[in-house]
Backbone as CSV, one residue per row, in Angstrom:
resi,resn,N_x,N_y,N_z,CA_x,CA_y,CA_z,C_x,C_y,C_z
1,UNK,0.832,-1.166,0.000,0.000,0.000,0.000,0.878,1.230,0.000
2,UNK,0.671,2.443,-0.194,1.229,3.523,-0.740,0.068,4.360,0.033
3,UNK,0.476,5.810,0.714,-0.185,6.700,1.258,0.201,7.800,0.715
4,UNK,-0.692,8.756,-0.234,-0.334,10.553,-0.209,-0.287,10.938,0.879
5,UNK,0.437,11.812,1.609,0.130,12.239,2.606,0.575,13.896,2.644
6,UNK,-0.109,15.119,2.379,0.739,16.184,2.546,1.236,17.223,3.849
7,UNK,1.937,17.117,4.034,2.459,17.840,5.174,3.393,19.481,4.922
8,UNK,3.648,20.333,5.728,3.734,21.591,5.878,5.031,21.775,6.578
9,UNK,5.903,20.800,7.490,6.478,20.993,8.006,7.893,21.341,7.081
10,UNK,8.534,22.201,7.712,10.119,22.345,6.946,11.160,22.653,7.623
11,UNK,11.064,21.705,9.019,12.531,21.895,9.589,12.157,20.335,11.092
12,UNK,13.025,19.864,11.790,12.395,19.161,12.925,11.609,19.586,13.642
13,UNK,11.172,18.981,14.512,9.947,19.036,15.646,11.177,18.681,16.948
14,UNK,11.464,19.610,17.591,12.551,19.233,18.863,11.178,18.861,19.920
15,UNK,11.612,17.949,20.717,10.525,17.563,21.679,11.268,17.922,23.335
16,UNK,10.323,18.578,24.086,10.478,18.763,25.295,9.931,18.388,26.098
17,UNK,10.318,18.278,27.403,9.402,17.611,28.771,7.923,17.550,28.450
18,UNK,6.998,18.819,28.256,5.706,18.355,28.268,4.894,17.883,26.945
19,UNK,6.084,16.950,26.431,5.491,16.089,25.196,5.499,14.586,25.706
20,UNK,6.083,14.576,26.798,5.928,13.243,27.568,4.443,12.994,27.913
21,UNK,3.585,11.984,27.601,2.362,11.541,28.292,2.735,11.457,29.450
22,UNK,1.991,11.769,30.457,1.829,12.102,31.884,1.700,10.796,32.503
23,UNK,0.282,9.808,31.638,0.212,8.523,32.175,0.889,7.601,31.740
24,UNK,1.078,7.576,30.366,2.064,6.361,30.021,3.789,6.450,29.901
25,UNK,3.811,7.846,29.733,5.392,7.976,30.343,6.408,7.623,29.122
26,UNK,5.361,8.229,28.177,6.262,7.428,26.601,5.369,9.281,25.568
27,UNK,6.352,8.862,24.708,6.266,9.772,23.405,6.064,9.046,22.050
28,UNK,4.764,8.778,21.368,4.892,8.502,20.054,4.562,9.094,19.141
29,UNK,5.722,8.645,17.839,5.852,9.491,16.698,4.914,8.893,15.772
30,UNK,3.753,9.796,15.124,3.320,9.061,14.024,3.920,8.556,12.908
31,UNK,3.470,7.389,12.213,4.585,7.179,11.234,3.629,6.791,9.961
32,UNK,1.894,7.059,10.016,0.889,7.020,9.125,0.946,8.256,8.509
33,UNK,1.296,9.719,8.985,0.654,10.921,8.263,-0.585,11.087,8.396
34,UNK,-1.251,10.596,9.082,-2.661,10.981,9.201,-3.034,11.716,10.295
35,UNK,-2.156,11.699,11.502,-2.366,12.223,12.771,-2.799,13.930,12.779
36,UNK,-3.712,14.084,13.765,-4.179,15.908,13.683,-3.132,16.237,14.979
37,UNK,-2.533,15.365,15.701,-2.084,16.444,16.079,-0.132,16.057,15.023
38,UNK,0.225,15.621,14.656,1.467,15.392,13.865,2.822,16.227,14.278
39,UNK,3.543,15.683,14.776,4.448,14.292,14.092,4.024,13.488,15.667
40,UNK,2.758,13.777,16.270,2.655,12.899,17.531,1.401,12.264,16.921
41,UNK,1.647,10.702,17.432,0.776,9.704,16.886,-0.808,10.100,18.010
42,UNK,-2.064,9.890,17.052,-3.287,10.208,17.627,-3.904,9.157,17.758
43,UNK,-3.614,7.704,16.853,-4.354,6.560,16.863,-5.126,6.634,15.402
44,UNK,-4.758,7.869,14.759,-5.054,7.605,12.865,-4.690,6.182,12.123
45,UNK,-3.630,5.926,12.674,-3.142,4.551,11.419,-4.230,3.778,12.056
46,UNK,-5.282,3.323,12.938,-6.258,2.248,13.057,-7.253,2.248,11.213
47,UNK,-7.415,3.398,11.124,-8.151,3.796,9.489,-7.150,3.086,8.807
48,UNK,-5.980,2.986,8.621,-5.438,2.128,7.712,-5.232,1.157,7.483
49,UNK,-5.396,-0.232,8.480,-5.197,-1.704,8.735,-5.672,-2.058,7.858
50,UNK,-6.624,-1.965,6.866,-7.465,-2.885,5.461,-7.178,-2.273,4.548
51,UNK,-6.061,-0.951,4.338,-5.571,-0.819,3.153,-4.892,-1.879,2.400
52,UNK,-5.428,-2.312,0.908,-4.761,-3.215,-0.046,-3.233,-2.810,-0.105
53,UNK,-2.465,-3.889,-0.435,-0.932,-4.096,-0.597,-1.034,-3.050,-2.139
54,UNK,-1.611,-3.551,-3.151,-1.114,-2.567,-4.342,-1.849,-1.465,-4.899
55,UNK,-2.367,-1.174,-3.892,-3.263,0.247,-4.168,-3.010,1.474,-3.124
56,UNK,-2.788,2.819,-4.184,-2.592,4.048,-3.325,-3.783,4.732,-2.952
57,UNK,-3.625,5.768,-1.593,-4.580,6.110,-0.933,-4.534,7.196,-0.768
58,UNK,-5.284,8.269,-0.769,-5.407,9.477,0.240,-6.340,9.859,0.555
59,UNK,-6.030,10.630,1.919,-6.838,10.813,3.456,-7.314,12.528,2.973
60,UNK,-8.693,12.952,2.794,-9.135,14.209,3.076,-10.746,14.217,3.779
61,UNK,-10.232,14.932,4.941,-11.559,15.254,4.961,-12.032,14.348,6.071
62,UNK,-10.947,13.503,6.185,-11.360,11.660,7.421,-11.850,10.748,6.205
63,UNK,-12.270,10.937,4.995,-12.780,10.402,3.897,-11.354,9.834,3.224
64,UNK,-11.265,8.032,2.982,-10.386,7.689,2.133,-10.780,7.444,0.904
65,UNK,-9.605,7.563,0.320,-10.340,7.314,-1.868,-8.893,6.157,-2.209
66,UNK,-8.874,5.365,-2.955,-8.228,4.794,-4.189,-7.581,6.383,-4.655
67,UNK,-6.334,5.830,-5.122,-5.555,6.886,-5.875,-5.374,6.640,-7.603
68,UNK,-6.265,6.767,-8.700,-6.129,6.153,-10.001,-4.349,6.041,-10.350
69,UNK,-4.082,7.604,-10.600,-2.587,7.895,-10.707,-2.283,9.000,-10.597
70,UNK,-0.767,9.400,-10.337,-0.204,10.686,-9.668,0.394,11.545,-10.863
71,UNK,-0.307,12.928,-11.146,0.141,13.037,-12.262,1.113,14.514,-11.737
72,UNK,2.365,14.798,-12.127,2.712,15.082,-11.365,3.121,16.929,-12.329
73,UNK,3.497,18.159,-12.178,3.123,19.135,-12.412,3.798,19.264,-13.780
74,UNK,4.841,18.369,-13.950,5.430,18.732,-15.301,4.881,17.861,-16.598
75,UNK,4.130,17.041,-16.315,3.236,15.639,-16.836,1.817,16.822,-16.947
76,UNK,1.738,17.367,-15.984,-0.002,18.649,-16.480,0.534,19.183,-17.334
77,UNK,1.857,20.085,-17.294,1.947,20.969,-18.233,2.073,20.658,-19.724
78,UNK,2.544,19.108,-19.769,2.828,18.907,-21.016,4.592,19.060,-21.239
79,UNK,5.164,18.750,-19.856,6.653,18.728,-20.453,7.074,17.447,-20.274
């Protein structure tokens, strides 16, 4: 399986003391791209467990779709 996923970020995420969970005493990193709060895991990848092995996906909206194909900006323009 294959995920679009677009993200905004353009530099690390440094993590400090109150990124520690209080009760479980652990920090996790999402590693789906789906998370709202991101790059900290929310429990998004559960939506992904029945994604097919050869089919791409993307997430808008909480709504998943099949991805036909990625056409990419120089393939629009015609170069």
């Amino acid at each position: 399986m294959t995920r679009l996923v677009e993200l905004d970020g353009t530099g690390p995420r440094k993590l400090d003391p109150s990124d520690v969970d209080d009760e479980k005493g652990d920090v996790a990193i999402c590693q789906c791209g789906l998370s709202d709060s991101f790059p900290f895991c929310d429990g998004s990848h559960r939506r992904t467990e029945d994604e097919a092995e050869a089919e791409t996906y993307v997430y808008r909206d909480g709504e998943r779709a099949v991805v036909d194909r990625v056409v990419t900006a120089e393939e629009a323009d015609g170069e």
